[in-house]
C-alpha positions in Angstrom: 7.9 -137.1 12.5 10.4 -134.4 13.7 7.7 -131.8 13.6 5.1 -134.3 15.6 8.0 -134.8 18.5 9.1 -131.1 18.8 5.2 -130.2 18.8 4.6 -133.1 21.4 8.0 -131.9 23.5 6.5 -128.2 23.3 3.2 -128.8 24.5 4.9 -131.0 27.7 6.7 -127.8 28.3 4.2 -125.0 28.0 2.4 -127.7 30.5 4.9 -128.4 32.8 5.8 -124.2 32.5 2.1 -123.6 33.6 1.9 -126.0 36.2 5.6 -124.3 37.4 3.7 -121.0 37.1 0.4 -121.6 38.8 2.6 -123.6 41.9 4.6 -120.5 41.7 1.6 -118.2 42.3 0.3 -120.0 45.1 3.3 -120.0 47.3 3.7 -116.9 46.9 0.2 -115.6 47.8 0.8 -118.4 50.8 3.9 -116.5 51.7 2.5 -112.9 51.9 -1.0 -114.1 53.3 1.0 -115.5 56.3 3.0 -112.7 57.2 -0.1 -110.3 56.5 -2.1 -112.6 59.2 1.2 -112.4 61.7 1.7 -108.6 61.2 0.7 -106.8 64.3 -0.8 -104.0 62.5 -3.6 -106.7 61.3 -3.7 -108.0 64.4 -4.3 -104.7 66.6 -6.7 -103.1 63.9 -9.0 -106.5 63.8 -9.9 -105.5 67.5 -10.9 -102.1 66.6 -14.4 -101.0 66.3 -13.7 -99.5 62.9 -10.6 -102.0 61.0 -11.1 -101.1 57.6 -9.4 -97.5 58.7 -6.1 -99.0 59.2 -6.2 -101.9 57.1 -7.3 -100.8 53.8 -4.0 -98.5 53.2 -2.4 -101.2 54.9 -3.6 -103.9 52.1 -3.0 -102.1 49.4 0.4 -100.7 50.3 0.9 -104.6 50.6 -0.7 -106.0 47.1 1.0 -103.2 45.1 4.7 -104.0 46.7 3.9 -107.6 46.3 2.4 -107.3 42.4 -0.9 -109.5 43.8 -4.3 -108.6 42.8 -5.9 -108.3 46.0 -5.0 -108.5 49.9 -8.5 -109.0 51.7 -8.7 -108.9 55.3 -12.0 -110.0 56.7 -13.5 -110.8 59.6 -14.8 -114.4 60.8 -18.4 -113.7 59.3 -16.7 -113.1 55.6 -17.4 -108.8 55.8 -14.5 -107.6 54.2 -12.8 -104.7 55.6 -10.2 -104.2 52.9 -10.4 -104.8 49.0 -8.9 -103.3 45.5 -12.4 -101.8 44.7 -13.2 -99.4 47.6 -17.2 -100.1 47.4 -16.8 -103.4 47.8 -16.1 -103.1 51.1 -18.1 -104.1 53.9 -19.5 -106.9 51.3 -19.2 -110.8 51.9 -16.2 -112.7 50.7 -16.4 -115.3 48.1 -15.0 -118.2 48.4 -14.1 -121.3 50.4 -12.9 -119.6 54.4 -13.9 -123.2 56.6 -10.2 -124.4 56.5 -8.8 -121.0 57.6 -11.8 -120.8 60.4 -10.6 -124.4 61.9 -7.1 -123.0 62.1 -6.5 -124.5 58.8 -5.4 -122.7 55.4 -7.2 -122.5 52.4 -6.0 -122.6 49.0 -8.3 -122.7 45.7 -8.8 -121.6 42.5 -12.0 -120.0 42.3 -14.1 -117.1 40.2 -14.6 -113.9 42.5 -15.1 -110.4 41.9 -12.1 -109.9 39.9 -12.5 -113.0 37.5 -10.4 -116.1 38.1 -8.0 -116.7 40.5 -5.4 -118.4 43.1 -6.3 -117.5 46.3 -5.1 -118.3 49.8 -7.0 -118.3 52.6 -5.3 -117.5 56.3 -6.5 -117.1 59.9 -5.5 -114.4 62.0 -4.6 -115.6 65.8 -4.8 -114.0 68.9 -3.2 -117.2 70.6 -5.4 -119.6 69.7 -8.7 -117.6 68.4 -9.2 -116.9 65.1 -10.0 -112.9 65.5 -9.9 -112.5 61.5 -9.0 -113.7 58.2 -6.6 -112.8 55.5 -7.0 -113.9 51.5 -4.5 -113.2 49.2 -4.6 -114.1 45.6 -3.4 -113.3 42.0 -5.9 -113.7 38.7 -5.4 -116.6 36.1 -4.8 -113.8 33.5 -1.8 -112.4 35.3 -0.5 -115.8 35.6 -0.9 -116.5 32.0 0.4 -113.1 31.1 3.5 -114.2 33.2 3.8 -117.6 31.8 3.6 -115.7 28.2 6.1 -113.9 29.2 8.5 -117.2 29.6 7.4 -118.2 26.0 10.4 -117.6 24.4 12.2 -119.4 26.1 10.2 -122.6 25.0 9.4 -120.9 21.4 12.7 -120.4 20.4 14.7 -123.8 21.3 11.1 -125.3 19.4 11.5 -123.1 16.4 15.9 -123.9 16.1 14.8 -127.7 16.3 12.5 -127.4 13.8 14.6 -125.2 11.2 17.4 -128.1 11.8 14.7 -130.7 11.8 14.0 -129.0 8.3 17.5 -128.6 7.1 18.4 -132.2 7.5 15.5 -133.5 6.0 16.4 -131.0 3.0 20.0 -132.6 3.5 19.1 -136.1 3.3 16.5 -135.6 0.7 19.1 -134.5 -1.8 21.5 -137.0 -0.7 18.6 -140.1 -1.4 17.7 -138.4 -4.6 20.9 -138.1 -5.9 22.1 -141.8 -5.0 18.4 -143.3 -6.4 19.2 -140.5 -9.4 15.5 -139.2 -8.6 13.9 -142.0 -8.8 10.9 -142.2 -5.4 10.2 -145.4 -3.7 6.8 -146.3 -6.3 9.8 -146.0 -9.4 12.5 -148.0 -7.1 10.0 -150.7 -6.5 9.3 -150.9 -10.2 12.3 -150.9 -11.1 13.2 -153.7 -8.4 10.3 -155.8 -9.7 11.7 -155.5 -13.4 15.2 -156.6 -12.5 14.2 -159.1 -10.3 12.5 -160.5 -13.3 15.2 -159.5 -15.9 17.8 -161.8 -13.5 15.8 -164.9 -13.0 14.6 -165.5 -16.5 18.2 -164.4 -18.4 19.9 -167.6 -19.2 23.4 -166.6 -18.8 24.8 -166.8 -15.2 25.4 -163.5 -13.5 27.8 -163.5 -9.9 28.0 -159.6 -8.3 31.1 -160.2 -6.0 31.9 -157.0 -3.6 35.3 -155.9 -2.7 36.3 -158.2 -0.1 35.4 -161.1 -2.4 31.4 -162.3 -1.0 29.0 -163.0 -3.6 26.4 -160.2 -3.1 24.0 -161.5 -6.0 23.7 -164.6 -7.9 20.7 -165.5 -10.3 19.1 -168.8 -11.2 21.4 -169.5 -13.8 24.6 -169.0 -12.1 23.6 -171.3 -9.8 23.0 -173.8 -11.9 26.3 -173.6 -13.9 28.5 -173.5 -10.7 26.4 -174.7 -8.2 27.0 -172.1 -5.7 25.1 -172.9 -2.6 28.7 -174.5 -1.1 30.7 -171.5 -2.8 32.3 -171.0 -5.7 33.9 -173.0 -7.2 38.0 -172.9 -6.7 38.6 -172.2 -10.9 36.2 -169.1 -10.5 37.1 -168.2 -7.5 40.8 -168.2 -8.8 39.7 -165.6 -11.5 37.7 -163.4 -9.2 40.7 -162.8 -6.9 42.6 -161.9 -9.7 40.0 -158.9 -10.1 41.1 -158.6 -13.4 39.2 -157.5 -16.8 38.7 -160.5 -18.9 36.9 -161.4 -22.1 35.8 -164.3 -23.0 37.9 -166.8 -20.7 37.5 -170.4 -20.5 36.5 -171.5 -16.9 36.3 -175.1 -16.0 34.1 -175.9 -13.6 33.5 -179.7 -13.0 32.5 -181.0 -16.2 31.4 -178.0 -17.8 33.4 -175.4 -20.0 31.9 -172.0 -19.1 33.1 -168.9 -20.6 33.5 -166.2 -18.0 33.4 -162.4 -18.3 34.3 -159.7 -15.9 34.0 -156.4 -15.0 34.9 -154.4 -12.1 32.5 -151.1 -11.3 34.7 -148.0 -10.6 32.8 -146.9 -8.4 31.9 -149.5 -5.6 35.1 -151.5 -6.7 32.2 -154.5 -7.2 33.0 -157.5 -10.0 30.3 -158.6 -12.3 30.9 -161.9 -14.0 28.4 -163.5 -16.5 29.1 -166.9 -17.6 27.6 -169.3 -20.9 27.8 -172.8 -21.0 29.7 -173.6 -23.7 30.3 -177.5 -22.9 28.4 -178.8 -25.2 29.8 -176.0 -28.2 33.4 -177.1 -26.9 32.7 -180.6 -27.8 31.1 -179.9 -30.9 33.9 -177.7 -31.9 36.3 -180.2 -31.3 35.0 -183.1 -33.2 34.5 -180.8 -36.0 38.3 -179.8 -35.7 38.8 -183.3 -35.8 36.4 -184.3 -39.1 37.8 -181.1 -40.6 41.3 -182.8 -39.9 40.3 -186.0 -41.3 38.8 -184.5 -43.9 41.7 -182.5 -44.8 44.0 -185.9 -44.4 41.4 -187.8 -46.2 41.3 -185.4 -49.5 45.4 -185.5 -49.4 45.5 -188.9 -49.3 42.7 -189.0 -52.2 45.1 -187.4 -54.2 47.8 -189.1 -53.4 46.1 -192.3 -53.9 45.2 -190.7 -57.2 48.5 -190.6 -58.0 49.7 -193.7 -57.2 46.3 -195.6 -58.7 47.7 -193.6 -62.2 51.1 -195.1 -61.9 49.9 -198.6 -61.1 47.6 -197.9 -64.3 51.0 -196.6 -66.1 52.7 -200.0 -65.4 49.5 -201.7 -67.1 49.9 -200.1 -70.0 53.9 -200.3 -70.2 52.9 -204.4 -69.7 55.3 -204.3 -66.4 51.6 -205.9 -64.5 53.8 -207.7 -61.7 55.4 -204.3 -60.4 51.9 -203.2 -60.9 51.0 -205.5 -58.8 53.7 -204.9 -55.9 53.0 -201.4 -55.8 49.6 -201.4 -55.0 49.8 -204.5 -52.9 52.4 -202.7 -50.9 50.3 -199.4 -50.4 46.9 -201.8 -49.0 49.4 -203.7 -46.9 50.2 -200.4 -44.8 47.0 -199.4 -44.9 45.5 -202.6 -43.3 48.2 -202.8 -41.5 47.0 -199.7 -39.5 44.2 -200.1 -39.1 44.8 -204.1 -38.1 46.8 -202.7 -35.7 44.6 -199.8 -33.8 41.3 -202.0 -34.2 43.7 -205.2 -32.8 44.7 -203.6 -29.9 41.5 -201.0 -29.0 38.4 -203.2 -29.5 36.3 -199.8 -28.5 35.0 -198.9 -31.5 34.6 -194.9 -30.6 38.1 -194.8 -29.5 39.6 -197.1 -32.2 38.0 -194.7 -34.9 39.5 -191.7 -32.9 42.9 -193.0 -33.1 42.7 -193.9 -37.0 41.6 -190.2 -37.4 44.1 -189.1 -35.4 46.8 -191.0 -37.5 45.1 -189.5 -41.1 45.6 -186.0 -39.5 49.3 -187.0 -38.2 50.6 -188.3 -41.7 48.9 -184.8 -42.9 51.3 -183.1 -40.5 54.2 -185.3 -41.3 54.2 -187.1 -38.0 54.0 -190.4 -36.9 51.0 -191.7 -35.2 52.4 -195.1 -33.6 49.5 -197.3 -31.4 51.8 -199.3 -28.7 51.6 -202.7 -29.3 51.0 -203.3 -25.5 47.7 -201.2 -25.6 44.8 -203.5 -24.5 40.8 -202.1 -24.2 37.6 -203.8 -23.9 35.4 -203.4 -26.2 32.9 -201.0 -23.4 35.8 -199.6 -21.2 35.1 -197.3 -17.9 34.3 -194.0 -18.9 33.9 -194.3 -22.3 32.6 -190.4 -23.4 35.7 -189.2 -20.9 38.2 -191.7 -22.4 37.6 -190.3 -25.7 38.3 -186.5 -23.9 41.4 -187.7 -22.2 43.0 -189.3 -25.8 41.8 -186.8 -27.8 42.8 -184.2 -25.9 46.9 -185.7 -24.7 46.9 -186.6 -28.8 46.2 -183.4 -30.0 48.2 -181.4 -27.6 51.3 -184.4 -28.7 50.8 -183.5 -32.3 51.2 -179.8 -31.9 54.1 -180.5 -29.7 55.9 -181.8 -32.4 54.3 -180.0 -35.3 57.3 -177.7 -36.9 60.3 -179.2 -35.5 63.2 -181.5 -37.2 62.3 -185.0 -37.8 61.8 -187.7 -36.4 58.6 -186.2 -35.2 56.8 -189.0 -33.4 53.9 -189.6 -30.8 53.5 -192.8 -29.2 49.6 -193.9 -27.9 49.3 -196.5 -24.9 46.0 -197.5 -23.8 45.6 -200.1 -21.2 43.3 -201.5 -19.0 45.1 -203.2 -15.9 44.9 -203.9 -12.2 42.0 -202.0 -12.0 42.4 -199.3 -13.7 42.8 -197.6 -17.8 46.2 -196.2 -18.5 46.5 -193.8 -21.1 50.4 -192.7 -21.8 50.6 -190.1 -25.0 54.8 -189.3 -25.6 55.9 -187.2 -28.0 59.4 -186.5 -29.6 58.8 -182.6 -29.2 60.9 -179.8 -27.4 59.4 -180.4 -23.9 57.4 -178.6 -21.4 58.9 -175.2 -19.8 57.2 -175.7 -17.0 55.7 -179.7 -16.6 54.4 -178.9 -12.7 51.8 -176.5 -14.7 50.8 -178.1 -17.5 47.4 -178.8 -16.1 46.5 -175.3 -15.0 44.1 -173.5 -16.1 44.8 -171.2 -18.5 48.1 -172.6 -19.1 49.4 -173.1 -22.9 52.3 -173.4 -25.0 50.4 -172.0 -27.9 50.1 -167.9 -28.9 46.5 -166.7 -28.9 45.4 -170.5 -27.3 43.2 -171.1 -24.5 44.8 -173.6 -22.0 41.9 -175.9 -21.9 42.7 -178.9 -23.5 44.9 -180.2 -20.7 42.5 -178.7 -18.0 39.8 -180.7 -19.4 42.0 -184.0 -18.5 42.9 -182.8 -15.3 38.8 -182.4 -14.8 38.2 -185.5 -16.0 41.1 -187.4 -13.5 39.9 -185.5 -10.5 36.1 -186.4 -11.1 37.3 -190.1 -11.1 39.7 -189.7 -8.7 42.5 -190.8 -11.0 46.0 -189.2 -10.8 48.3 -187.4 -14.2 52.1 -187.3 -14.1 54.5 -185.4 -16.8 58.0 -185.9 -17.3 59.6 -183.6 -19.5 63.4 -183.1 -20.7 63.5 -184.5 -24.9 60.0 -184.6 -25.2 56.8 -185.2 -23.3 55.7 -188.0 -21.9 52.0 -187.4 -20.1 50.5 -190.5 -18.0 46.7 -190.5 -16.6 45.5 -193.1 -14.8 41.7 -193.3 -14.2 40.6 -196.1 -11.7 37.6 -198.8 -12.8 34.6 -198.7 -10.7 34.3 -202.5 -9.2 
């Protein structure tokens, strides 16, 4: 493209130098024919019988000072009385004179006896009668050889553009291959094609996030999981402005647990996240915690009731039946009595069971899982998956809180369904909350080597209801979520 301009800009000037040089050539042939026709040598000799005497010396004295090609003198009739080539004289003059006759002037290019040329045509006066005529002119060959002469100065500006023209073409050729790492435009658009592919059919979610924080790619996936076409989501966008390495983090982002991980690139400064959906796997790995639990509870129990059914069997055999009798009438009392008292209270059967797990895996612990008396459900509350999240979650965060510490360890359950709305208050007889106000972040956790996610997971859930949480915290925890019933 470079070469095609300079080539294009050339030939303008070699044109517009030409035209320069042939408008050159005719004024001055003009110029010297006019003074020739004023001067009064010419003018006395064209009344002489014999002209060509004077003149000729005259003319050529004249072309040779002026570097012209011939100075003709010539009398109204065309006969030339002076020209370059001696035996030429006394023959007719070629060319166009009817101008110059009428008082006029002529100038023309035209082919004479010495080749081409730019001639000029003049009358000679004697007051107002044209006595004679003078023609100057100079060949197209001279002129060229002039306007050759001029070359470099067009040539060589031409020939520096192009060597730059070259250079920075060299320049930015090495600069494209080494930041596409040699790879041409057929490879690039390959490669394009193939990524393009790669990101819309991987099923994790991939966000490119530049420097000052805008998403510069997203794929199908990512979408999906954090629905990004109103941003991101605040959670994600919290992590990304920490621009921090991270592994494997927990990211709630409405009702879904995604697990995030990000990179930063050294070079651009650019953050790659990729997230997997691991809401479903969360709950899965939850209520297996929690069968594992009551299955742990559950086996201790089967040996304890082992135990005891041997010593009722004992007191058979010794013939003491009615303290057999007590004994084991005792232990089914406090087991009915449980479970009279959770199914009494919590008719939903998906909670109610939750709750009697949760008590097998506190008497495990050593703790005491205690139901309110005041707790009221129907049997298909509001929110009924959720609920089950929000309990679960305030129970087994209670029980940890109180897990290793001096007894009375203790966590009370209250779940009631009132003026329009399901309360849920979980206390616990634990060493409190460090920091209550944060309880509910992200991240946040009392634990070493724990996620933060359980208590996130109820905030989610009271924020997509539109409910409201409250902690109060000084000897033990007392956590209150209130999620409003849909008239």
């Amino acid at each position: 493209m470079v070469t095609c301009l300079v080539a294009i800009g050339t030939t303008g000037a070699v044109l517009l130098a030409r035209d320069d040089a042939t408008q050159a050539a005719i004024d001055q042939v003009t110029g010297i024919a006019v003074a020739v026709a004023h001067a009064p040598t010419v003018i006395e000799a064209a009344r002489t019988p014999n002209p060509s005497a004077v003149l000729q010396p005259y003319a050529e004295s004249v072309r040779r000072a002026t570097h012209t090609d011939f100075v003709v003198v010539m009398a109204t009739d065309r006969t030339r009385w002076t020209h370059p080539t001696a035996n030429l004289i006394g023959q007719p003059f070629i060319g166009t004179i009817a101008g110059a006759l009428a008082g006029g002037r002529v100038v023309e290019t035209h082919a004479g006896t010495l080749g081409e040329s730019v001639r000029t045509v003049v009358p000679v006066l004697a007051g107002r009668t044209v006595i004679a005529l003078v023609s100057v002119g100079i060949t197209t060959d001279a002129i060229n050889k002039r306007l050759l002469g001029r070359a470099p100065v067009v040539l060589i500006p031409a020939a520096v553009a192009l060597l730059l023209a070259a250079a920075g073409s060299w320049l930015l050729s090495r600069r494209l291959s080494r930041q596409t790492h040699g790879l041409g435009p057929a490879e690039m658009t390959r490669m394009y094609e193939y990524h393009d592919a790669v990101l819309h059919s991987v099923r994790e979610g991939l966000i490119v996030v530049d420097r000052s924080g805008q998403v510069t790619l997203i794929n199908d996936s990512a979408r999906a999981l954090v629905g990004a076409s109103e941003g991101l989501p605040p959670e994600l966008a919290d992590l990304i402005a920490t621009r921090a390495e991270v592994t494997d983090e927990p990211v709630l982002v409405g009702d879904r647990v995604l697990v995030a991980n990000q990179r930063v690139i050294p070079s651009q400064g650019h953050l790659v996240i990729t997230l997997r959906d691991h809401t479903e796997l969360r709950a899965l790995t939850g209520e297996l915690d929690s069968v594992r639990g009551l299955t742990e509870a559950l086996r201790a129990q089967a040996h304890e009731s082992a135990n005891r059914l041997h010593t009722v069997l004992t007191l058979v055999e010794l013939g003491r039946s009615d303290e057999a009798v007590r004994l084991a009438t005792a232990e089914l009392e406090v087991a009915q009595q449980l479970t009279d008292q959770v199914v009494g209270a919590v008719r939903e059967p998906a909670l109610a069971a939750l709750l009697l797990g949760k008590s097998a895996q506190a008497a495990e612990r050593g703790v005491q899982l205690v139901v309110d008396e005041a707790s009221s459900l129907s049997e298909s509350p509001p929110a009924g998956r959720d609920l089950l999240t929000v309990v679960g979650n305030l129970v087994d965060n209670a029980l940890e809180a109180v897990a290793g510490t001096p007894p009375p360890r203790k966590v009370t359950v209250l779940v009631v369904q009132e003026d329009g709305e399901v309360r849920v208050t979980v206390s616990d007889t634990g060493p409190g909350m460090p920091d209550p106000a944060a309880a509910f972040r992200r991240g946040w956790t009392t634990k070493e080597g724990g996620r933060g996610v359980g208590l996130s997971l109820v905030r989610q859930v009271t924020e997509r209801y539109g409910g409201a949480y409250d902690v109060q915290s000084s000897a033990g925890t007392i956590i209150t979520v209130r999620l409003p019933v849909p008239s």
